[in-house]
C-alpha positions as CSV (number, residue, x, y, z in Angstrom):
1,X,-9.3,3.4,-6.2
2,X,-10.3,0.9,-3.7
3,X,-13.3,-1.2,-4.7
4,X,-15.2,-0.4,-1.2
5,X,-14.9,3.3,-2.2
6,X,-15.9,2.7,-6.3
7,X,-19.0,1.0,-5.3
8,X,-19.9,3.6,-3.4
9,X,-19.3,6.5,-5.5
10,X,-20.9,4.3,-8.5
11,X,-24.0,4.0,-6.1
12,X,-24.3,0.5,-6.5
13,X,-24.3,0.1,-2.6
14,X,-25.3,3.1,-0.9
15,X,-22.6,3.2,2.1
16,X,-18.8,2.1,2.5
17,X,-19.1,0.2,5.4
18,X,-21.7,-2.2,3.4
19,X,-19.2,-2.1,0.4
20,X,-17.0,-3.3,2.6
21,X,-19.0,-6.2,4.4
22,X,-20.4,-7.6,1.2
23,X,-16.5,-7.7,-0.2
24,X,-15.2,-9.6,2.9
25,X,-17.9,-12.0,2.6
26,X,-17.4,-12.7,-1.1
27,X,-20.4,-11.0,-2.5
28,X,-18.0,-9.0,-5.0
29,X,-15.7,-10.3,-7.1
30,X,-13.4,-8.2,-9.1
31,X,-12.4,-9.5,-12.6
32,X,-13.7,-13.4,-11.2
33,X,-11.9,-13.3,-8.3
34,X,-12.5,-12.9,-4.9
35,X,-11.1,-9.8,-3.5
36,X,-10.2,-7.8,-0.2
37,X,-11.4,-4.2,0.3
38,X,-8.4,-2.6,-0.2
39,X,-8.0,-4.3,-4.3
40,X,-7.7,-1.7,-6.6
41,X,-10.0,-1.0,-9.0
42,X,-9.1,0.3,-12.6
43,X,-11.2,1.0,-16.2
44,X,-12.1,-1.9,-18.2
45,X,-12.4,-4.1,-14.5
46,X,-15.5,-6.7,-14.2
47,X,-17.2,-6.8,-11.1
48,X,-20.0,-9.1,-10.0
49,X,-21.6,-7.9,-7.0
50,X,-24.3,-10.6,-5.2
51,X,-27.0,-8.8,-3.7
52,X,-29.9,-11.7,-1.9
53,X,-32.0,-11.7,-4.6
54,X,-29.6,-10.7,-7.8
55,X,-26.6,-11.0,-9.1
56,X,-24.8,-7.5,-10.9
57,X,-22.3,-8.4,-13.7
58,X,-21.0,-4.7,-14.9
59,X,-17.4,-3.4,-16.5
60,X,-15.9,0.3,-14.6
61,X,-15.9,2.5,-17.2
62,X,-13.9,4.9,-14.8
63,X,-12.1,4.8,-11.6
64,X,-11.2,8.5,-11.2
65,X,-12.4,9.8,-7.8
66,X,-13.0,13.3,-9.0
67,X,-15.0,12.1,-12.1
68,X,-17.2,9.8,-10.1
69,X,-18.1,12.8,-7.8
70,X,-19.4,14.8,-10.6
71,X,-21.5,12.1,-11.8
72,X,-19.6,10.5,-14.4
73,X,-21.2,7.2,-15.3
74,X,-19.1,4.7,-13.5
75,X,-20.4,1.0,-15.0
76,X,-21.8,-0.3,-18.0
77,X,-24.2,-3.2,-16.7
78,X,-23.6,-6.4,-18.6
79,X,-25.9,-8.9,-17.1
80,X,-28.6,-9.1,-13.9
81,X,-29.8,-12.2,-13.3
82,X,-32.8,-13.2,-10.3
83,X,-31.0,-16.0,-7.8
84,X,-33.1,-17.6,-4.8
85,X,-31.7,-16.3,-1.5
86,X,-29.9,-19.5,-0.4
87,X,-28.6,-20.2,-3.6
88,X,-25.1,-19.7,-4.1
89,X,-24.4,-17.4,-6.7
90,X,-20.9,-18.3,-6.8
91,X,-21.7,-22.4,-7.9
């Protein structure tokens, strides 16, 4: 599954087009990496997303569409840490 799409369906960001944005300017990063919209996400996957004021460290339990429509719990959160807004998460 896409990551745009899983962070969507795992409600982290409430619309695609967001998902989408915050991936293309490096707020997500799949397995420490920065990533395009289209990288595929799997089970057992990291993902850190950087929101302004926090940072989301979390594992994808599942990556099945269908499951993630029924509710399935999609992430285990590992860490969320407070960050000032114009400090770069990333450093």
């Amino acid at each position: 599954m896409r990551i745009d799409k899983f962070l969507k369906l795992s409600r982290l960001v409430k619309r695609r087009t967001v998902a989408q944005e915050m991936v293309e300017v490096g707020a997500v990063r799949l397995n420490g990496r920065a990533i395009k919209p289209s990288a595929e996400i799997k089970a057992g996957d990291r993902i850190e997303v950087a929101f302004p004021r926090r940072v989301i460290s979390a594992d994808a339990l599942t990556a099945d569409e269908k499951e993630l429509k029924r509710g399935v719990q999609a992430i285990n959160i590992i860490e969320e840490r407070r960050v000032n807004e114009d400090e770069n998460p990333w450093a």
